[in-house]
N, C-alpha and C positions, 0 to 999 in steps of 0.2 A: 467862794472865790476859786479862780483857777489856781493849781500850785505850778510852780515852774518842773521845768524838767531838764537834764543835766543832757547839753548840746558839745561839748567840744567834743572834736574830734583830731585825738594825735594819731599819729602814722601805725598802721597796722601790723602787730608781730609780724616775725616770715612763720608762712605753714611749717612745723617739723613733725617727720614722718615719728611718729612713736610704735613700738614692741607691740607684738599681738599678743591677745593673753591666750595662754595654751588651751583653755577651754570653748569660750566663748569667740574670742577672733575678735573680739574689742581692743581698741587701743589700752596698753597696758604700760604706763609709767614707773621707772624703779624697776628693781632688779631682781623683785619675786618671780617675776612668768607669767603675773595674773593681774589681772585687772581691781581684782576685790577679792575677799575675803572667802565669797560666796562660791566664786567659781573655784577657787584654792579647794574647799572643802568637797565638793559635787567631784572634784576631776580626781582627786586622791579617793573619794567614794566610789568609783565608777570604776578605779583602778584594782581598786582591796576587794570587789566583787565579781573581778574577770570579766569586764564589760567594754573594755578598749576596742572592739569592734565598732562603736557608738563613731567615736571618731573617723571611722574611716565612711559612715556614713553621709554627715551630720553637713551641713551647710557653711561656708567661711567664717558666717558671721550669724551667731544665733544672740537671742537675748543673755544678758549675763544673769549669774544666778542668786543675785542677791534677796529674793524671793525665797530661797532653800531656806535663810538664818533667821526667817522671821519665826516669833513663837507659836506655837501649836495653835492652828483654827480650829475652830467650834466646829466640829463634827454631830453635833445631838440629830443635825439634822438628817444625815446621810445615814447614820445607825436607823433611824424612825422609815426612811425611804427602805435599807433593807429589808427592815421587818414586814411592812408592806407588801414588798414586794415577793418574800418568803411567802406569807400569807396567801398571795394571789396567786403563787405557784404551786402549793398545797390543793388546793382547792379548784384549781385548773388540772392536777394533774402534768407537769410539764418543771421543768428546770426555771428556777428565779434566774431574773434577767431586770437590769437595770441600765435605763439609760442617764449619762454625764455630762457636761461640759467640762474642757481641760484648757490651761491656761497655761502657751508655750510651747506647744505644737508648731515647732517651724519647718521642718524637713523630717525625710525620709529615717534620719538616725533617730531621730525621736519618737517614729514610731516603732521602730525597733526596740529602743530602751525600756519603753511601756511594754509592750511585750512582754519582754525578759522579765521583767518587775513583775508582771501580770500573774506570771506562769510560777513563779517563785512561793507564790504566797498560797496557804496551807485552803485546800479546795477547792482553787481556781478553776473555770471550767475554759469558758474560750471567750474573746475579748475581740472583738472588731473597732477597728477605729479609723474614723473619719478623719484626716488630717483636715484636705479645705475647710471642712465645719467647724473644727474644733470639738469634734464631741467623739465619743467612745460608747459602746453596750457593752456590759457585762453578762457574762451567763455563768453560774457557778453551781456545786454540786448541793442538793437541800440539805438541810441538816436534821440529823439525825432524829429520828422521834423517841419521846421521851417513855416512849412505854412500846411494850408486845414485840419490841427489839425489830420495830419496823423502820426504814426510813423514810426521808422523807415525803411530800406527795403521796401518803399513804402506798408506797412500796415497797415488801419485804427488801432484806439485804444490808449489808455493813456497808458503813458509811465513812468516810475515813476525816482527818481534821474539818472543824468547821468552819467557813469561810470571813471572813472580818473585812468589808468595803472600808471601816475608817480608818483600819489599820493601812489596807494598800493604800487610803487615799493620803495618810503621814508621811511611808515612803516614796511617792510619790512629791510630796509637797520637798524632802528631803534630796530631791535629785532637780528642782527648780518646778516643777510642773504644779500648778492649784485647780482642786477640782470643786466644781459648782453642781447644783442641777440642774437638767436639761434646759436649754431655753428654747418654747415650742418656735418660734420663728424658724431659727435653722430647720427645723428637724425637713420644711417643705417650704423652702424657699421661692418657690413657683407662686406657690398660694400665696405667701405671705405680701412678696416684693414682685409685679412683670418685671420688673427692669431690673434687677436682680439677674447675678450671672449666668448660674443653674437656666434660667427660661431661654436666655439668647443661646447661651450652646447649643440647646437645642433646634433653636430656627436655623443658628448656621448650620449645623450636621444637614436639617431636610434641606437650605436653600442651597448648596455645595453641591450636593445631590442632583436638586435640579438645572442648577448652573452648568451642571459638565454634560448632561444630558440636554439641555437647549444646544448646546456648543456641537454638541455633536449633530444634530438635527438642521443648524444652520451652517454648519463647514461647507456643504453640498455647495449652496449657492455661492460662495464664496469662490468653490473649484471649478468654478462653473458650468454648473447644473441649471440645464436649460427648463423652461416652463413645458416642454413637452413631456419631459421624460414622466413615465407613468405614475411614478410615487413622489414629484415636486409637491403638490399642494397637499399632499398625508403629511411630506414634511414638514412643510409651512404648517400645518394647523398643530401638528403634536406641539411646533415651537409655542406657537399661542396658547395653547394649554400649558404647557410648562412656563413659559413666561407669567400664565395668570395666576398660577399655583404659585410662582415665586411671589409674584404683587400679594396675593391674601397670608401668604407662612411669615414673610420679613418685611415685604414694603409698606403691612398695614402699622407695622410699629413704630415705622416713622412719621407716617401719614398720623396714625392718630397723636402720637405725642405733638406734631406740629397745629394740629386743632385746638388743644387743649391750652399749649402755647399762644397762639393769637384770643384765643378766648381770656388770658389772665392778661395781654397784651403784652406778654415778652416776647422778642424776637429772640428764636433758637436755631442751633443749629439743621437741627429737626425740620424744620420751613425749604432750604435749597435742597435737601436732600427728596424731601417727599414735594418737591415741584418737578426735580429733575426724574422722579421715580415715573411719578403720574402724567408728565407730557412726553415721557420715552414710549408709556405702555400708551397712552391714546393714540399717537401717532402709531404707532406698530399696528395698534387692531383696527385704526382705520387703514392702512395702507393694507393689512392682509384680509381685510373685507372687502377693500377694492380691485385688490390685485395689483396693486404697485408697489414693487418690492423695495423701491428707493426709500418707503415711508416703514419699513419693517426692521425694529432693532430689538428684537425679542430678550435676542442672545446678552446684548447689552443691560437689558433691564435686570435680566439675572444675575450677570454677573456683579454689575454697578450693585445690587444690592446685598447680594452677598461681602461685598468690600465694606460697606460702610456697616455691616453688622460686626465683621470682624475688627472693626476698629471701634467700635460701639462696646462690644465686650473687654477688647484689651484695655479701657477705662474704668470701666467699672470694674473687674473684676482684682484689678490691682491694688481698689480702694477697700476691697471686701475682703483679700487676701489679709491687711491690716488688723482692719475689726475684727478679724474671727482669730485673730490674737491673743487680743481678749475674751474673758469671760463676758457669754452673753448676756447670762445674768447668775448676780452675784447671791448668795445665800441670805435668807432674809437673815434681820439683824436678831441676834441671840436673845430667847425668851428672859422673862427677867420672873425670878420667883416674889410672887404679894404673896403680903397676907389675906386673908379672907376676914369679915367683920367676926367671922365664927371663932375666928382664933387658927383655922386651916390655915395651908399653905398652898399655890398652884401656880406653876406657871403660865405666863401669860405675854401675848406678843409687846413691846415700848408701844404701841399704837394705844393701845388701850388704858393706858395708865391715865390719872385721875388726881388731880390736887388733894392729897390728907393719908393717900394711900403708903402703906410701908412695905418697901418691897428690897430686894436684896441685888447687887449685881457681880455676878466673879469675876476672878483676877483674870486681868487683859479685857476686861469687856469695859462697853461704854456708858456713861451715866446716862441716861435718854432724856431727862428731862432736869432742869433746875431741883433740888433737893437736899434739904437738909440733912447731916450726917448724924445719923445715932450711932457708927459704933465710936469708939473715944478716938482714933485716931484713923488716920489714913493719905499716902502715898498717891496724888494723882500727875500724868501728865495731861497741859493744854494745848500742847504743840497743834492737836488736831485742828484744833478751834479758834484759836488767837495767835497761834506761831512762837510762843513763849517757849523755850528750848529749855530752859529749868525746870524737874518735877517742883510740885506745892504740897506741900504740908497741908493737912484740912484739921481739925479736932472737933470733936462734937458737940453741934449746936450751930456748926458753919454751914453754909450752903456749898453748895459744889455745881458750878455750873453744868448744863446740859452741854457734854461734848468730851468731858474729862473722859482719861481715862485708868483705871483700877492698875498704877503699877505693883502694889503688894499680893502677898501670895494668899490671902485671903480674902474671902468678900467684904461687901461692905454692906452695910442696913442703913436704907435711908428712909425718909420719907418727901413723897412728893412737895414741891412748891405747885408747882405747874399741871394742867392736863398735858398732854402729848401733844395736841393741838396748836398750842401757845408757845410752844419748846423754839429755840433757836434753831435746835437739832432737824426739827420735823422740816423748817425753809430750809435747811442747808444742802438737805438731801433729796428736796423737794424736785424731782423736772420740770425744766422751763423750754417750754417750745422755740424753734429759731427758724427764722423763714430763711429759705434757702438764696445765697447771696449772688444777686443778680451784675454778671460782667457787660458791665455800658460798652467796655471798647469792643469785644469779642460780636455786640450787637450791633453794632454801627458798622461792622465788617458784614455781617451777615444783612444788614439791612441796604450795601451799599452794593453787596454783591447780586443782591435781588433783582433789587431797583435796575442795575448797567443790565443786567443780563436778557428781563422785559423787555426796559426801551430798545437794545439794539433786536431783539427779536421782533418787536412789533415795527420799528421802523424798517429794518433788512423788509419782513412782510411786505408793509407798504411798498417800497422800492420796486420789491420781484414784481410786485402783480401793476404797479403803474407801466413798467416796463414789456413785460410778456403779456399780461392778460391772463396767463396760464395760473388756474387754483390749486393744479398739483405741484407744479411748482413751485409754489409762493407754498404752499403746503412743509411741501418737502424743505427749503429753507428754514422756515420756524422752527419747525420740528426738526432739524440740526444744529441749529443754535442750542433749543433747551437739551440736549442731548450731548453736544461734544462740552457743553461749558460745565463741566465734569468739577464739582466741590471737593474733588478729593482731599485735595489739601490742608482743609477743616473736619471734613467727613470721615477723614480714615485717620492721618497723619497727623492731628491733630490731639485724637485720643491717644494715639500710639507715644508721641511726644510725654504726655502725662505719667502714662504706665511708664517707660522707660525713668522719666525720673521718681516715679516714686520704687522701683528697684534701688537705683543709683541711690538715694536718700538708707532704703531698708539697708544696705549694706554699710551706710555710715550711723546706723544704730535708730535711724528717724524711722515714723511709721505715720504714711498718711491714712488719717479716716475719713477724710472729706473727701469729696471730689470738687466740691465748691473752694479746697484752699488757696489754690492758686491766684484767681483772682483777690481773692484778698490778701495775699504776702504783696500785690504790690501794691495795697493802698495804706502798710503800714510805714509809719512814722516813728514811731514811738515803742519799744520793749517796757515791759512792766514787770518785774521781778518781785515775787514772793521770797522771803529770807529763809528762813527753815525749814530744811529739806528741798529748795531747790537753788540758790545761793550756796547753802551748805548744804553736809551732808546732815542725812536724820539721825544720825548721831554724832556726840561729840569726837575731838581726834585726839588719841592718843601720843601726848606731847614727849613723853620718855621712855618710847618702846625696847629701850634697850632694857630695862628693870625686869621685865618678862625673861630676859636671855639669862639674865643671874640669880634664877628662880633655881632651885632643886629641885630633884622630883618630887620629893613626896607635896613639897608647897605649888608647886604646878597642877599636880592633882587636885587641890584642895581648889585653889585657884579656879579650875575646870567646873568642879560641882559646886561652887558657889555661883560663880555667874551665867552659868548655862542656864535655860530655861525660866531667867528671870528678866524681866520686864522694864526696868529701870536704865538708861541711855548710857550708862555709865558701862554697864554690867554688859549693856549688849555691847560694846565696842570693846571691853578686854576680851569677851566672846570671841567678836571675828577675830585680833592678832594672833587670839589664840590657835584659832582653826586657819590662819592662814601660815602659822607654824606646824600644822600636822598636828596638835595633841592633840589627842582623843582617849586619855584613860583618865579618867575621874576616880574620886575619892568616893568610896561607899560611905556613906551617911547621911542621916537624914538633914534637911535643911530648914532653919528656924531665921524667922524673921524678926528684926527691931524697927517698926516701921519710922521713919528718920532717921536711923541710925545706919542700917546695913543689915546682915546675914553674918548667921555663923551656921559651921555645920564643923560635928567632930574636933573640936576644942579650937578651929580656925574662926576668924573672922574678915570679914571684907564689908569697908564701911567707911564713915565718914571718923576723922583723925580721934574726934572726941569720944570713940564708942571702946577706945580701950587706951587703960593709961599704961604709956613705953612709950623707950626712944627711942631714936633713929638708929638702923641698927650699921653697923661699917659698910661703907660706901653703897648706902643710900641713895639712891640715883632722885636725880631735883629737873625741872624742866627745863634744864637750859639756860636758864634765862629768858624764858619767852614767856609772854603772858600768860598766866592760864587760873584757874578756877581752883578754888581749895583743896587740898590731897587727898585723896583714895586712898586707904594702908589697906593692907595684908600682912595679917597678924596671927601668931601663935600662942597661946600661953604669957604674954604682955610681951611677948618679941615682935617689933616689924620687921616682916621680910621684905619689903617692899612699898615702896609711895609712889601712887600714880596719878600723873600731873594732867588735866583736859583741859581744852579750850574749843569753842564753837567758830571754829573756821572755815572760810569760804574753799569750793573747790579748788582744786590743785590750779586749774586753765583758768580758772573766772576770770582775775584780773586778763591776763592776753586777749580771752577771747570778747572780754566788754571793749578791749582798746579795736578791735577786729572790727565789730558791729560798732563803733561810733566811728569809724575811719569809714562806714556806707554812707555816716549821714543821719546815722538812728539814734534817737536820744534813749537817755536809759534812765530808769526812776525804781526805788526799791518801795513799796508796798507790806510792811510788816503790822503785824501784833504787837511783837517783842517788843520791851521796853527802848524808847526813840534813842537813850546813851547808844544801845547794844547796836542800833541798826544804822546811826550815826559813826560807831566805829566802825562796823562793815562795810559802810562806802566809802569812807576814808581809805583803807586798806584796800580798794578796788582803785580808787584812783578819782571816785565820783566825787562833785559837786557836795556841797552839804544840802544844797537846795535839791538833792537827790533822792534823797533818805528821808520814807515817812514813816514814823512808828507810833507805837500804842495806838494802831488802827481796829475797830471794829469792823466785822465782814459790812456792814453796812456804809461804814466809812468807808473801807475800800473800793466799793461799787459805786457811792457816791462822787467819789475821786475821778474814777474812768466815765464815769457818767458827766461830769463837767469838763474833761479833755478829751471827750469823744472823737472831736474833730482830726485829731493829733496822729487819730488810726493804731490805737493800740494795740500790739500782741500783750495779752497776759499770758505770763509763766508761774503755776504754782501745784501744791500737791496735796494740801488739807483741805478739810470740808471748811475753812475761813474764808478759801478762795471762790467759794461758787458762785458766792452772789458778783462777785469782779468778773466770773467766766461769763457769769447772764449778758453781762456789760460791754464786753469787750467784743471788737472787732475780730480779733482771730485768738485763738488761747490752745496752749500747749501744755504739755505735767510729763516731769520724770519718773511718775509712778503708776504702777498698771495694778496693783495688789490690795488696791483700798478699797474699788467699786465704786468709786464718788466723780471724782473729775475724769475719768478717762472716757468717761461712756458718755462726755460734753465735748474733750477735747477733739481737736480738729489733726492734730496730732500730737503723737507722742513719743520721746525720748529717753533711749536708755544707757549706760554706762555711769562712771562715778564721776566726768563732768559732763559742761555745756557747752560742748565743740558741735553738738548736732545743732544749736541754732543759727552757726554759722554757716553748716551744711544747708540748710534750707535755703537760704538766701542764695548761695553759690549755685545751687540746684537747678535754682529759679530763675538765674540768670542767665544759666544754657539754655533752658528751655525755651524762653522768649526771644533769644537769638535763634535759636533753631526755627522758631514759628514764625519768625523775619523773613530769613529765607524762605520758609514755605510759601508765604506771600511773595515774596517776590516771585519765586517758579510761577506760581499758583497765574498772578496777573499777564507773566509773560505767555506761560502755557495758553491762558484763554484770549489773549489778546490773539495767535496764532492762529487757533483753533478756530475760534468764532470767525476771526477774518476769513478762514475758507468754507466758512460754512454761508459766511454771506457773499459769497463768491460766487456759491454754488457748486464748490468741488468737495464739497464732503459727502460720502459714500456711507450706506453701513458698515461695508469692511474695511475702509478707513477710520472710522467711527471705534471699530473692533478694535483697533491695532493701536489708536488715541489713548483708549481709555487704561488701558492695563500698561501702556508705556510709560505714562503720567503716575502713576501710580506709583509703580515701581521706582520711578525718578524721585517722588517726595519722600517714598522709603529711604532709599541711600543716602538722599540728604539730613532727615531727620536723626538715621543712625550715626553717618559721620558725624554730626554736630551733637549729638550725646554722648558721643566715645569715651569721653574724658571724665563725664562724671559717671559713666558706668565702671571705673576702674576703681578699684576697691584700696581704697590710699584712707589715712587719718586725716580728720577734719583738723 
């Protein structure tokens, strides 16, 4: 059955401008300076390391660095790529060298910061790095050989510290930046993608070239340069040569995409562009075949196509600028140690795992398949999987769903239910192909434009030649028609339109990866919101942060090394207050776990209220009054120093910005796991319908769901692998999260900061932009209505032709710019 979906729409907040955060240039609410916790921590880090240059670098508005506080990634892989690549330098003879991907690479200060980072770290050698790609090479010094006091590559000589890639790749991760291995696509983008930025720069650089060199070759006759003069027709032909050289470097690009086009039966852009290409150059080479220079517009074809390549690239490469954002590809998933029938032990990738098998997974990593637990107890979270924001207790002999994940600080021994095959895990993360979304109105433009531009050419034809008799002239008219009725509007202006707002958007924190978005933002209806982690945040909130302030030190310290580098949601949000108060001195000791219970290290504990008996100690800080989850202590010796109260709430903006987006028209519907109470109070507390809130959904259900209110045009919003099978589903789909490697490498865009003000941004975006391409049409129609009338007149010239085309041009320029000003302006959403 279809479920309903939550339609009122009350009056929308006013816009308020909010505080930038001193690092990032995110909107920054409250009266820290920062946005999150993350960039608190990176900007005082970048500070205590005499790095404040970065800033005077860096860009307005970079990603914020909530990426820094995540726990330590699985590096086995990049220590194994070193050694390799040691190996192959040994043996070569020559310095190891290893090529990366890097994740947050926005601007010039960042490549800076890498740098500096680079050169720090003990036998670094030299470090190149690719911003647009997103990738870096490393070159470093060998290490030292273990005998005959030689180093390395078999070269005598002292060698000095040895170089560590996992270790730079920590500090690294510790300033916002995550590194991957290479992904071969970028490395030759040419090869990989034609249409791809990297190739058209390069057509524009040779058709530029030829452009300014036809132009020069045809000025003559324009000054008029008589047919006598002894080097007229050397210069007529050089044009035809350069003009044919432009038709094969740039106009074949359009000419074949537009084949390829009518062969799947879409109508593209690509079709007027490569008509008005191929009937500017026919006419040109018959008219300078014949010798009539009326039929000669060389200069035009180069130019004309040099324009629409530049607006060709300013689309695409906007949308590539986005993706290469991200990691192009993400680290396979963490080997998991089996056992062997023998009684051995090896590791082995999740793929190959096998029902009966016993095998181990460590802390922070993920169960890969359904299995039952042998050690006696264990700590996981399902957030990943089902959106359940409470860790779960398992004990042994329980199964443990394929998707948990290991929050205690030790392993765990399971044994298989499932092959890897069968796993929930293996569809979730499975790719699902999406055919690329075809814009009806965009085609009905370009099929309208076709069709007017023919008929008045082949009737004008008729006309001239029932009238004169004259073939050159009835010639000459045709071949002015397809010539002055100049596409730029769509051709150039159009792309240009796009790139311009997906800037505008990258500065309100959004990032398109599609190029196909657009048209689909306006066939949505409907938002569909995932609950945990992108309703709320991925941790819970700290409901009595003032309890941290009446901490002493040495219970700050202790405080510090308990919850640092531990896994648990709890632990990780007294973390960030922590770090977005500056502390950074921890307690030396080692740390031991009670898995249910909490941590203790050095005679402290931090844990749940039953894991030590004592009271409340004097002024005990309590949550207010506000709803929240059972007490956290921090404890000494049976003293609490502290009780800290959470509750799983929705972002700071939500409710405003839901009342925002239903004040468009857009219905909103919550899509959770989490138990239906939890996701039925969260829409309550938005303001939503109860017929809003759907919970204890399975990723199956949830796809299920968007799959029966297809019609509705849903965007999904979510950020667990629960959500994939809804992203397969869904009309257009978005994630606040770039650091997981699952839904961002689906979404169509993606969003960052600690709310959801960028999906207001979108829509506001989108609505310049379609205004702006109103007007282009209009220019567009009045321009050729003018044009073509004097071309069926019979008064258009080639160098009136000349003077047409780049004036029109430039006219849909300053219209497109005027009419994006405003969302070019870097304001809070």
């Amino acid at each position: 059955m279809t479920l309903p979906l939550a339609a009122s729409s009350p009056p929308a907040p006013p816009v308020r401008t909010a505080p930038r955060c001193r690092h990032c240039g995110a909107p920054a609410p409250g009266e820290s300076g920062f946005c999150c916790a993350g960039c608190a921590y990176v900007y005082r880090l970048i500070h205590e390391q005499g790095l404040q240059s970065y800033y005077e670098l860096k860009d307005d508005v970079t990603a914020p660095a909530d990426t820094a506080l995540l726990p330590v990634r699985d590096y086995d892989w990049l220590a194994a790529a070193q050694a390799e690549a040691e190996q192959d330098a040994a043996r070569g003879g020559h310095a190891p060298e290893l090529a990366l991907d890097v994740q947050g690479i926005s601007c010039a200060g960042c490549v800076w910061l890498i740098d500096r980072l680079f050169h720090r770290q003990p036998g670094a050698g030299r470090i190149e790095i690719n911003a647009p790609a997103g990738q870096m090479r490393l070159k470093w010094e060998p290490p030292a050989a273990e005998a005959s006091g030689t180093g390395g590559a078999g070269r005598p000589g002292k060698r000095g510290p040895r170089f560590d890639a996992t270790a730079f790749a920590r500090t690294l991760q510790s300033f916002n930046y995550l590194v991957a291995p290479a992904s071969g696509e970028r490395a030759d983008d040419a090869a990989a993608n034609p249409d791809a930025a990297r190739p058209l720069v390069r057509r524009i650089g040779v058709c530029a070239a030829i452009a300014m060199n036809t132009m020069l070759f045809s000025l003559p006759v324009y000054f008029g340069m008589d047919d006598s003069f002894a080097y007229a027709r050397l210069f007529g032909t050089l044009a035809m040569v350069l003009g044919t050289l432009s038709l094969l470097a740039g106009g074949g690009y359009f000419i074949s995409r537009a084949v390829r086009s009518l062969a799947a039966g879409v109508m593209s852009i690509d079709l007027p562009i490569a008509l008005g290409v191929a009937g500017a150059y026919a006419g040109s080479l018959a008219g300078w075949l014949l010798g009539e220079e009326r039929f000669v517009y060389f200069d035009f074809v180069s130019t004309f196509i040099l324009l629409m390549l530049v607006g060709r690239w300013a689309q695409v490469a906007a949308v590539e600028r986005n993706r290469r954002r991200l990691l192009g590809r993400q680290p396979a998933p963490p080997r998991v140690r089996v056992r062997d029938a023998d009684g051995g032990e090896s590791d082995r990738p999740p793929s190959s795992l096998r029902a009966g098998q016993v095998f181990t997974v460590g802390a922070g990593q993920t169960v890969p398949v359904n299995a039952r637990l042998l050690s006696p107890l264990a700590s996981a979270s399902l957030a990943w999987i089902n959106g359940e924001a409470e860790p779960r207790e398992f004990r042994a002999g329980q199964v443990v769903p394929a998707g948990a994940a290991n929050l205690g600080r030790a392993p765990l021994e399971l044994r298989a239910a499932q092959d890897w095959r069968d796993s929930l895990l293996e569809r979730l993360l499975r790719p699902a192909e999406r055919a690329e979304f075809r814009n009806r109105f965009f085609e009905r433009i370009v099929t309208g434009y076709l069709a007017g531009i023919l008929v008045l050419s082949l009737l004008g034809g008729i006309v001239w030649w029932l009238r004169s008799g004259d073939p050159f002239a009835t010639g000459a008219v045709v071949i002015a028609v397809l010539v002055v009725s100049c596409p730029c509007a769509i051709g150039l202006s159009f792309p240009l339109a796009d790139e311009m707002a997906a800037v505008a958007l990258r500065r309100r924190g959004v990032f398109v990866r599609v190029a196909d978005l657009w048209p689909r933002i306006a066939r949505i209806g409907a938002i569909i919101f995932d609950k945990t982690g992108t309703l709320t945040l991925e941790t819970p909130v700290l409901l009595n942060p003032g309890a941290l302030d009446t901490l002493d030190a040495e219970a700050r310290r202790a405080l510090l090394a308990l919850a640092r580098d531990n896994q648990h949601p709890v632990s990780r949000c007294l973390h960030e207050a922590m770090l977005l108060r500056g502390w950074s001195a921890a307690l030396d000791a080692e740390v031991s776990e009670e898995i249910g219970r909490g941590v203790r290290a050095g005679g402290w504990f931090l844990g749940r209220e039953d894991g030590v008996e004592a009271g409340a100690p004097d002024g005990a800080s309590s949550a207010g009054g506000q709803a929240a989850d059972s007490a956290t202590i921090l404890a000494c010796g049976g003293r609490v120093a502290a009780r800290f109260y959470f509750a799983d709430k929705p972002r700071d903006d939500a409710r405003d910005e839901i009342r925002a987006l239903q004040s468009r028209g857009l219905r909103i519907a919550i899509l959770s796991g989490d138990h239906p109470s939890k996701v039925a109070a969260l829409a309550a507390g938005l303001g939503l319908a109860g017929d809003a809130a759907h919970g204890g959904l399975s990723p199956d259900a949830k796809a299920g769901w968007i799959a029966e209110n297809k019609d509705a045009g849903a965007l999904m919003l979510g950020d667990g692998a629960n959500d994939s099978l809804a992203f397969d589903q869904a009309l257009c789909r978005g994630t606040p999260v770039v650091h997981r490697g699952v839904l961002e490498q689906k979404a169509d865009f993606y969003y960052l900061g600690r709310g959801i003000g960028g999906i207001r941004a979108l829509f506001e975006v989108n609505d310049a932009r379609r205004r702006a391409q109103t007007w282009l049409l209009v220019f567009s129609v009045s321009y050729n209505i003018t044009a073509v009338s004097l071309a069926l007149a019979g008064h258009m010239s080639p160098l009136l032709a000349a003077v047409l085309m780049p004036a029109s041009s430039l006219s849909t320029l300053a219209i497109i710019g005027a009419a994006m000003r405003r969302t070019s302006e870097n304001r809070s959403p």
